[in-house]
C-alpha positions as CSV (number, residue, x, y, z in Angstrom):
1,X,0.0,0.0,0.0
2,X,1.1,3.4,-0.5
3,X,1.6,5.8,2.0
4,X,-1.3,8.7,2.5
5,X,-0.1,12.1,1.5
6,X,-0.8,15.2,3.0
7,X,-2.4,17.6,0.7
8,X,-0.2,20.3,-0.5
9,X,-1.6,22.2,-4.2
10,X,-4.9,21.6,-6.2
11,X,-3.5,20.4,-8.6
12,X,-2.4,17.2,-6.6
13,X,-6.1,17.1,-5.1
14,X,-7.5,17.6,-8.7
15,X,-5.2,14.7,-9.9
16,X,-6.7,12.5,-7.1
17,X,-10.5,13.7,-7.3
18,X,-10.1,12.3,-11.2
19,X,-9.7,8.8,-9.7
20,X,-13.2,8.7,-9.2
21,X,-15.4,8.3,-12.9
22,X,-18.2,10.7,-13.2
23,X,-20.9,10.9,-15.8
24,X,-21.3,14.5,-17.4
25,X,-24.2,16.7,-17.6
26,X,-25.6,19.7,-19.3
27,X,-27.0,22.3,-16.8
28,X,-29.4,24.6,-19.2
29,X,-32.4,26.6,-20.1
30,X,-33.9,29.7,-21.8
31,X,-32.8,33.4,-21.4
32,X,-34.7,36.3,-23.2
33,X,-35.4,33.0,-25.8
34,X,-31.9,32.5,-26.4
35,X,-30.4,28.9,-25.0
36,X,-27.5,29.3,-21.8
37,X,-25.7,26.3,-20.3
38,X,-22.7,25.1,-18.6
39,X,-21.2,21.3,-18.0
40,X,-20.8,20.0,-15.0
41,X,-19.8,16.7,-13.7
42,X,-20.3,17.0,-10.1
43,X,-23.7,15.7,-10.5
44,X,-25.7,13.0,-8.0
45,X,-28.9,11.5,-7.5
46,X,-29.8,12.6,-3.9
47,X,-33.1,11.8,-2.7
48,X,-36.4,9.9,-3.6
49,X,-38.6,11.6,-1.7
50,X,-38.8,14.6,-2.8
51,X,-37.2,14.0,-5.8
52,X,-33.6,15.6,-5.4
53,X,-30.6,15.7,-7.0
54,X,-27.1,18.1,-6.8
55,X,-24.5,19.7,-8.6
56,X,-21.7,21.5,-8.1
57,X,-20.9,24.8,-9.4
58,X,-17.9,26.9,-9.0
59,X,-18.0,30.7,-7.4
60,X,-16.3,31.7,-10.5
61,X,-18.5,30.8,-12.7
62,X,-20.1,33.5,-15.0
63,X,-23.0,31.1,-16.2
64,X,-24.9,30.2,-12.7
65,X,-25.2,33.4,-11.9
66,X,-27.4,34.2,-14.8
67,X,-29.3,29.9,-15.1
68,X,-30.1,30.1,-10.8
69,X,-32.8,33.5,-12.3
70,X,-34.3,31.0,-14.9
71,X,-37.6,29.9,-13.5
72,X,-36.6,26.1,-14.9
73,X,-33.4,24.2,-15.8
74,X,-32.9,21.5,-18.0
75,X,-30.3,18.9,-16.8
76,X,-28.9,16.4,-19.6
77,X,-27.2,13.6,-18.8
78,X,-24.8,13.6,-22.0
79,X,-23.9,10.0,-23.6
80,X,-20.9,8.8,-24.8
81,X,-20.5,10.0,-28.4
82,X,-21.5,14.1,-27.2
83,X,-17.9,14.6,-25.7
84,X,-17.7,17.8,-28.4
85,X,-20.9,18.8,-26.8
86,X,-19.3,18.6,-23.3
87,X,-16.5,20.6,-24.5
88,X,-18.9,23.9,-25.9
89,X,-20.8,24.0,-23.3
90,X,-17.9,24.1,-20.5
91,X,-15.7,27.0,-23.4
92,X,-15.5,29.9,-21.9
93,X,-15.2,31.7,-25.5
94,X,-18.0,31.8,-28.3
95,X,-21.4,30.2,-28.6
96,X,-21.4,27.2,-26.5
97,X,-24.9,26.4,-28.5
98,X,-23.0,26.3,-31.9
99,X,-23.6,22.6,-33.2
100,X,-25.8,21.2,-30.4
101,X,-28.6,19.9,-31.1
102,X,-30.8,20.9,-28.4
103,X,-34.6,21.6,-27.6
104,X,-36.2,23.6,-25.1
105,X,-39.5,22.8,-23.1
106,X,-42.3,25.5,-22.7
107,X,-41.2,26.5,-19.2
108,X,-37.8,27.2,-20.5
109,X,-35.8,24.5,-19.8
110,X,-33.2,23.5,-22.2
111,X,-32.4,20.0,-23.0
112,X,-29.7,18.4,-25.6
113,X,-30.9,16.2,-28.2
114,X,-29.4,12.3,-27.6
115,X,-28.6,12.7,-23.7
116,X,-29.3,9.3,-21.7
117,X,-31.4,11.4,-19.1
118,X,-33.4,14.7,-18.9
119,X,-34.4,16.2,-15.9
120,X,-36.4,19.3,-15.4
121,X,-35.7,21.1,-12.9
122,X,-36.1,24.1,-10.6
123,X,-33.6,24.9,-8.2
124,X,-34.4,23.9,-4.5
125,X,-31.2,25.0,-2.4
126,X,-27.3,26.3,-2.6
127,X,-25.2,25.6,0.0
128,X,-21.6,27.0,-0.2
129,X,-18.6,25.2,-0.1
130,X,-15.0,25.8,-0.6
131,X,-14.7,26.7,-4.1
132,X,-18.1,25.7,-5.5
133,X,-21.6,26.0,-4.4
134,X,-23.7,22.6,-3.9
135,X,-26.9,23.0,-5.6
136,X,-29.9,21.3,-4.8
137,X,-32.5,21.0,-7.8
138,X,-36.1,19.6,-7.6
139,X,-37.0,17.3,-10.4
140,X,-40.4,17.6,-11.7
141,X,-40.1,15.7,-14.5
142,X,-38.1,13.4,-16.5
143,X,-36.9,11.5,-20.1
144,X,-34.8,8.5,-19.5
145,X,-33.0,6.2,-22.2
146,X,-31.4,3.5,-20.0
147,X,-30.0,1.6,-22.5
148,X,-27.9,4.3,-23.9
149,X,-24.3,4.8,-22.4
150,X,-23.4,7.7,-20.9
151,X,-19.9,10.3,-21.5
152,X,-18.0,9.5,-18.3
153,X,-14.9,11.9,-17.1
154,X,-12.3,9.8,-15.7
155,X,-8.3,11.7,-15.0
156,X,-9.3,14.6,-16.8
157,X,-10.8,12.9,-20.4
158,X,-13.3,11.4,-21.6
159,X,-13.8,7.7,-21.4
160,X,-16.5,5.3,-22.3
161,X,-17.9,2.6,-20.6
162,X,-16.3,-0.9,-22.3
163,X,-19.0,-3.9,-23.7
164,X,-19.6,-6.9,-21.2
């Protein structure tokens, strides 16, 4: 076994938060009819009852500030071949909608076209922490395509899930 480090730079803690696979989702919706998003893969299923899940969202960003106004959010769930999709929407530079294939519901809640999951959303909670705010969303409804595989974020690329 190899001994535990003490942590001493992000970076190092960033290297060792990418041991742990994550899926990768869209965050979006509708702003004076025009589509707004960000990706995030901090995202988790957190409760049942009410339906609840999270993501995470860092103070810096220049996107929240404006989605956490929208009166609903569209979460996608990307899958495996929409790794250019990932990459727009989390550009800092141009129009992250350029390409994507998206659709947007009446209550303004934006949702890209081939995701494995779509959740609509409103947000329920933000609860700061560290560098990022945890934020709580309330599902109200939902789209799911089980059987298609999701874009997963594993040491800092994107990976796919192998055939059994």
């Amino acid at each position: 076994m190899r001994g535990i480090e003490p942590v001493t730079a992000a970076d190092q803690l960033r290297r060792a938060f990418g041991c742990f696979p994550s899926g990768v989702t869209a965050l979006c919706a509708l702003s004076d009819g025009e589509p707004m998003g960000l990706a995030a893969s901090s995202f988790t299923s957190v409760s049942l009852d009410p339906p609840l899940v999270s993501v995470c969202i860092q103070h810096t960003s220049r996107t929240w500030p404006k989605l956490r106004e929208q009166p609903r959010l569209g979460l996608s769930v990307l899958a495996e071949e929409q790794d250019e999709v990932c990459a727009r929407l989390a550009s800092k530079e141009g129009d992250r909608f350029a390409g994507v294939d998206w659709f947007a519901s009446d209550g303004g809640s934006v949702f890209v076209h081939g995701a494995t999951l779509w959740l609509d959303c409103t947000v329920s909670e933000e609860v700061r922490c560290g560098d990022h705010d945890i934020v709580l969303l309330n599902v109200h409804g939902l789209s799911a395509a089980p059987d298609a595989s999701p874009l997963i974020f594993h040491a800092s690329r994107f990976r796919r899930l192998a055939g059994v």
